[in-house]
C-alpha positions in Angstrom: 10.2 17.9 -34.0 7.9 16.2 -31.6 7.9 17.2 -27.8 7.9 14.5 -25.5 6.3 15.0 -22.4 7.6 13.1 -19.5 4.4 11.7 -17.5 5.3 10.6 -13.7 3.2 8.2 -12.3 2.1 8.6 -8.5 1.9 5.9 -6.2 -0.7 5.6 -3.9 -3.5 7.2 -3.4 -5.1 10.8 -2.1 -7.0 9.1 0.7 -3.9 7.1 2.3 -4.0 8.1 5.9 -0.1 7.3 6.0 2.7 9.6 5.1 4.8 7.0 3.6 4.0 4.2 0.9 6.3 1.9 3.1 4.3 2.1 6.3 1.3 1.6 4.9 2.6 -1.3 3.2 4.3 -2.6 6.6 1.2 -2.1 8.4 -0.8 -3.7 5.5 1.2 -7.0 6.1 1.0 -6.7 9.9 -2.6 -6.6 9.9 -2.6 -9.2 7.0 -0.7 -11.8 9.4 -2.8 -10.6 12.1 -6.1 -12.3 10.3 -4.5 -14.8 8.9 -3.2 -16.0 12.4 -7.1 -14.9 13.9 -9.1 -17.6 11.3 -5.9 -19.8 11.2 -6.8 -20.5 15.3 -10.2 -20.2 15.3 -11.7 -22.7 12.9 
């Protein structure tokens, strides 16, 4: 009988400064729309 180990996968990473995968994804966009509005009205 063959033992089947159960591997979990971690999200994220060790150097996240963020407690939560969620806030650094909200933040993430934020600063994403952030740029995108920057370049959008400056050229």
């Amino acid at each position: 009988m063959q033992n089947k180990e159960i591997k979990t996968f971690e999200r994220g990473s060790a150097l996240s400064i963020f407690s939560s995968d969620r806030k650094e994804d909200v933040i993430a966009l934020i600063l994403a729309f952030i740029l995108a509005m920057a370049i959008y009205f400056i050229y």
